[in-house]
C-alpha positions as CSV (number, residue, x, y, z in Angstrom):
1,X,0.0,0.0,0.0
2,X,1.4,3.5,-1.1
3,X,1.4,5.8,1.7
4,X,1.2,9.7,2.2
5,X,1.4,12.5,4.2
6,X,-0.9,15.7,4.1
7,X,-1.7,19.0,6.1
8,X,-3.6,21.8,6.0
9,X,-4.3,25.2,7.8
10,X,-7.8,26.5,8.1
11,X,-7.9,28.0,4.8
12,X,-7.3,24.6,3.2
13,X,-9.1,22.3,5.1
14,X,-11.9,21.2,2.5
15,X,-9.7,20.6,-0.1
16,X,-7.8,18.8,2.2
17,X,-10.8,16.3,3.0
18,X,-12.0,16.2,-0.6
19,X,-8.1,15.1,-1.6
20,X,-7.7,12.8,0.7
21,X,-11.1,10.9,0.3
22,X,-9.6,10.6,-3.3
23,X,-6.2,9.1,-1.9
24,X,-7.9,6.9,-0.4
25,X,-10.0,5.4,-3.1
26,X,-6.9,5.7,-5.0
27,X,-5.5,3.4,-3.0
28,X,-3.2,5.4,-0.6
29,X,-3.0,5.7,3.5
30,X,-3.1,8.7,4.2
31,X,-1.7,10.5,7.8
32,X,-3.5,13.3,8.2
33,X,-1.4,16.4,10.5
34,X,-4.5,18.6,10.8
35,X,-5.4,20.8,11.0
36,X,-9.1,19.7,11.6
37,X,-11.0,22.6,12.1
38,X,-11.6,26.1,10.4
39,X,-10.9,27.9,13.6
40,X,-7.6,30.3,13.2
41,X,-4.4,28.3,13.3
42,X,-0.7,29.0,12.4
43,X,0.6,27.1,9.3
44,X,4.2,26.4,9.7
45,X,3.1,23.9,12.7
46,X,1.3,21.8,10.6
47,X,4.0,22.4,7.8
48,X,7.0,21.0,10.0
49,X,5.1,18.2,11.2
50,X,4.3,17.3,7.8
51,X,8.0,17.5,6.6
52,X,9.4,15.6,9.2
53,X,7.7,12.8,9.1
54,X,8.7,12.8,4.8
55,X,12.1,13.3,5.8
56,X,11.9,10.3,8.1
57,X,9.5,8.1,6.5
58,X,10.8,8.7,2.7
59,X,6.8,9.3,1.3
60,X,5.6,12.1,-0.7
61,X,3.4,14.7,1.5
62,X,1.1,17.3,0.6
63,X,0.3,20.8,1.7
64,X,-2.6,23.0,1.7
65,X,-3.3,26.4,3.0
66,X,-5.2,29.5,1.0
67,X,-2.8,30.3,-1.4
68,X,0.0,27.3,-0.7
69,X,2.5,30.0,-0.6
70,X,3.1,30.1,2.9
71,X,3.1,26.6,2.9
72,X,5.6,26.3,0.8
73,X,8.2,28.5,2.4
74,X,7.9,26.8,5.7
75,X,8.5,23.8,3.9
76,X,11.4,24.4,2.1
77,X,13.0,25.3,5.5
78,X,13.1,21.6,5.7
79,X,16.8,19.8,4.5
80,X,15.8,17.4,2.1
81,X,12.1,19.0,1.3
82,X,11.6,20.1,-1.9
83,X,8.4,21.5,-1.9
84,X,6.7,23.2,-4.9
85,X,3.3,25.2,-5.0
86,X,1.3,24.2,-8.2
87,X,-1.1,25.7,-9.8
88,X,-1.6,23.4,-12.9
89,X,-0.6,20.1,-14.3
90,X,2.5,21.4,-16.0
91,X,3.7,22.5,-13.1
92,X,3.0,19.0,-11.3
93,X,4.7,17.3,-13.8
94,X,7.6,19.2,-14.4
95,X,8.4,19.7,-10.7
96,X,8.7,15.8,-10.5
97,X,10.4,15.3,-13.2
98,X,13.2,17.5,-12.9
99,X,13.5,19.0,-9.2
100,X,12.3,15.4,-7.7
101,X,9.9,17.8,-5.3
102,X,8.6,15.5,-2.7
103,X,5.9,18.1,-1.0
104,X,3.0,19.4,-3.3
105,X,1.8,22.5,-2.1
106,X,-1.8,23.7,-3.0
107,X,-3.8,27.0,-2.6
108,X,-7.5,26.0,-1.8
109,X,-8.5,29.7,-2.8
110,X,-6.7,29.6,-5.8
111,X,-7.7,26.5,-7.8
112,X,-10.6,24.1,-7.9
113,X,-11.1,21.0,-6.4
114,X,-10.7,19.3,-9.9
115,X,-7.5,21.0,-10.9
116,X,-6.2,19.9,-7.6
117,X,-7.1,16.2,-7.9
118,X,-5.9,16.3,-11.5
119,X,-2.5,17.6,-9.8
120,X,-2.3,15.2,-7.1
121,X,-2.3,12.4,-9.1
122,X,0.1,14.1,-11.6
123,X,2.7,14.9,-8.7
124,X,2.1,11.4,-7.4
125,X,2.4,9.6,-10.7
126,X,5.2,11.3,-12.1
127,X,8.5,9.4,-11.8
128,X,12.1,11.5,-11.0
129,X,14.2,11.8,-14.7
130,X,17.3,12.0,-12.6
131,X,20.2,12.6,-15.1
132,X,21.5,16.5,-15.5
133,X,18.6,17.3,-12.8
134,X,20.1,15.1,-10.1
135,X,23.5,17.2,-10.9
136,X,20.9,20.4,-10.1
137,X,19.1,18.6,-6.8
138,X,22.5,17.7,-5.4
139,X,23.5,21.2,-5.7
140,X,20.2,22.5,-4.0
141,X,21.3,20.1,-1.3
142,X,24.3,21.7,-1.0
């Protein structure tokens, strides 16, 4: 069974249960971080909890907040997150492909609930290319 991390703040939460549902049919187990309510919360908590448990579980995690940016910049904090904020397919693809991002980052204001399922599976289906881009991710890496 494939497995997955995701998180959201308040802003993001209903595309955070509509996504995971679909997970879930899809076949994934999913650990949810929270948050679990629309009341007011603070982001980066759920953002670092959600990193470190892909740094030390090795699985592909997903973040949601209003416009994914903030999500994104706590996540990228992280040593060994590579977390990208998509807005379309493209973007899902191409970030897998050649910057091996391991966090998707979402904006639940900012796109529909189809897009985003259409770029979940992308992220999650799109395999690594490796080659000159592993030359560039080792260099992110430092």
């Amino acid at each position: 069974m494939k497995s997955i991390h995701m998180a959201c703040d308040h802003a993001g939460i209903e595309l955070k249960e509509t996504l995971r549902a679909h997970l879930e049919k899809m076949g994934y187990t999913v650990t949810d971080h929270g948050t679990y309510s629309k009341e007011s919360c603070d982001y980066p908590v759920f953002a670092h909890a959600l990193c470190n448990a892909v740094e030390a579980e090795d699985v592909p995690g997903i973040l949601i907040c209003g416009t994914g940016i903030g999500m994104s910049i706590a996540a990228n904090r992280h040593k060994g997150i590579r977390a990208a904020l998509c807005g379309c397919e493209f973007q899902a693809r191409a970030t897998r492909q050649h910057n091996n991002a391991n966090v998707l980052c979402l904006g639940e204001r900012v796109i529909g609930q189809g897009v985003a399922l259409d770029i979940a599976e992308l992220f999650l289906n799109t395999a690594f290319e490796g080659g000159r881009h592993l030359r560039r991710i080792n260099q992110i890496e430092g």
